[in-house]
C-alpha positions as CSV (number, residue, x, y, z in Angstrom):
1,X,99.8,94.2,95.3
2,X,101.8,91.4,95.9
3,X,104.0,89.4,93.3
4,X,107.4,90.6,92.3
5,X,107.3,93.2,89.5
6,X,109.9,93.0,86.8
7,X,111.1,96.8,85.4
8,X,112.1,97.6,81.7
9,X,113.7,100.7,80.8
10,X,111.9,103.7,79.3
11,X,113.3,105.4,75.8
12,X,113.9,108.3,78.1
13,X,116.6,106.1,80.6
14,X,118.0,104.1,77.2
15,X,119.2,107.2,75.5
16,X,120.4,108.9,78.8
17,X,122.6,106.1,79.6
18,X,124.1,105.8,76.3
19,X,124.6,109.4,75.9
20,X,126.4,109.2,79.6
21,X,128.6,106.5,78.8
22,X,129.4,106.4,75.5
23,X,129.3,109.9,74.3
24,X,130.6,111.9,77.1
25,X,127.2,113.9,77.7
26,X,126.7,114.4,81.1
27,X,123.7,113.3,83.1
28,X,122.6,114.2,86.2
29,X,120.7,112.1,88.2
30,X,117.3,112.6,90.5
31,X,117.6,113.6,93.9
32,X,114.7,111.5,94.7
33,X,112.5,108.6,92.4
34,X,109.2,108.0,92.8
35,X,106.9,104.8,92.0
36,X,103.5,106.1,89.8
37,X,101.0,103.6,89.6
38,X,99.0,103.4,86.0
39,X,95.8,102.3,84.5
40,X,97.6,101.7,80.9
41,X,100.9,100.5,80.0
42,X,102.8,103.4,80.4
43,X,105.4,101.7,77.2
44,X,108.9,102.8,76.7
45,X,108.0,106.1,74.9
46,X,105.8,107.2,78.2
47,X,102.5,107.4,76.6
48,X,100.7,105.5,79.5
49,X,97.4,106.9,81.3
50,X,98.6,107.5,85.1
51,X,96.1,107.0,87.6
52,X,94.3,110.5,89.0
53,X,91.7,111.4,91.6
54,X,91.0,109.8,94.9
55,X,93.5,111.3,96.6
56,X,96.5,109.7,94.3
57,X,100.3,110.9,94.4
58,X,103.3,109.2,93.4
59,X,105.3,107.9,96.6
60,X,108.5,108.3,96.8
61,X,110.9,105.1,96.4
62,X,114.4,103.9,97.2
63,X,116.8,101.1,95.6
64,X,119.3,98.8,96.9
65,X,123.1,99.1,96.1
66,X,123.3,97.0,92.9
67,X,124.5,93.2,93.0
68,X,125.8,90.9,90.1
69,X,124.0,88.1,89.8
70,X,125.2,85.4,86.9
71,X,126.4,88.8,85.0
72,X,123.0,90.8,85.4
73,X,122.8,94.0,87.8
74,X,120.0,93.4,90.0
75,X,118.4,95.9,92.7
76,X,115.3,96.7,94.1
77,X,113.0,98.6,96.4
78,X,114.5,99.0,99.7
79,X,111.5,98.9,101.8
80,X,107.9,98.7,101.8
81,X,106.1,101.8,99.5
82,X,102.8,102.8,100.9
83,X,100.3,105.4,98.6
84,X,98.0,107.7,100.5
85,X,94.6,105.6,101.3
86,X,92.6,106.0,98.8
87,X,89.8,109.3,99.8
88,X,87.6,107.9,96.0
89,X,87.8,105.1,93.6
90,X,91.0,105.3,91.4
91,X,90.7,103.0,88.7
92,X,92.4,99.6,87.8
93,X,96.3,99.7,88.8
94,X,97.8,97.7,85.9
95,X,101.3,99.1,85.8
96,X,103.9,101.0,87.4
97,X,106.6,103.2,86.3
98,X,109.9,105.0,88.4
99,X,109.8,108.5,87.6
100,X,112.1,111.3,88.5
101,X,110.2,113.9,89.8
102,X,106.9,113.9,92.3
103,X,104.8,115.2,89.2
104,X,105.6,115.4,85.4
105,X,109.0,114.3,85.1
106,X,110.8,111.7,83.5
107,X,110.0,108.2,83.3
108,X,112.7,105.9,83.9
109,X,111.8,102.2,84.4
110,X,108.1,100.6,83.7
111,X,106.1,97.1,84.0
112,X,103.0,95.4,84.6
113,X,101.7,94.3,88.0
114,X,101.3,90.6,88.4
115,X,97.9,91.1,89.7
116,X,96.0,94.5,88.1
117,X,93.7,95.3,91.3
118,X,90.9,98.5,91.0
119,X,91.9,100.9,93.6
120,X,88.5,101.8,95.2
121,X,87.8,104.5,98.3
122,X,89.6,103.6,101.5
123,X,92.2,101.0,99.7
124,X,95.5,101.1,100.9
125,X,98.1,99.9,98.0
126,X,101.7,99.0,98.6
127,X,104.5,97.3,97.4
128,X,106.7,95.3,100.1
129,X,110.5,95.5,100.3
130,X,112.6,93.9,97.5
131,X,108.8,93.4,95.2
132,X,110.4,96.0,92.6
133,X,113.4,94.5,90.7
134,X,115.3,96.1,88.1
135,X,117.7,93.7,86.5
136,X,119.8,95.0,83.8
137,X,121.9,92.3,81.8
């Protein structure tokens, strides 16, 4: 799935970080994110239909120290994020989201896929190092 993949926060992440810095209530974050892929657009308010079956589970992922780039914080995936092969047919990957937990959870960031692909038996789906951006300005 190739094609960098631009991430907007989720209502969940907005009020978090606003409630962290500007109102003193404390947040603590994951020990561990993971990258879920989806069939619909998962939107801000987390009402997106994650794929299921075939052998899916979210894979863990891991971000870059943050950089300023003409006065935007930019990071992204550190290296390449593999899913299990695909043991049946999983439906058309057209979004991903960054949750906080390996199932359920919270869902922090969220976009489209440049390319939507249908995940069929055997298919091996990753993202490569650096294909995840977040870019908060």
């Amino acid at each position: 799935m190739a094609d960098e993949i631009l991430l907007s926060k989720s209502n969940y992440w907005k009020t978090a970080c606003i409630n962290a810095a500007l109102r003193g209530i404390p947040f603590t974050p994951p020990d561990k994110l993971y990258i879920a892929l989806y069939i619909s657009d998962p939107t801000d308010a987390d009402t997106g239909q994650e794929i299921t079956g075939g052998g899916y589970s979210r894979t863990e992922v891991i971000f870059t120290a943050p950089t300023i780039v003409s006065r935007r914080a930019v990071t992204n995936n550190t290296a390449d994020v593999a899913f299990p092969i695909a043991s049946g047919d999983q439906g058309i990957a057209a979004f991903v989201g960054i949750r906080d937990a390996a199932t359920g959870g919270n869902l922090i960031y969220h976009g489209a896929v440049k390319k939507p692909r249908a995940i069929l038996e055997n298919d091996l789906i990753r993202f490569l190092a650096g294909q995840l951006v977040i870019d908060e300005g």
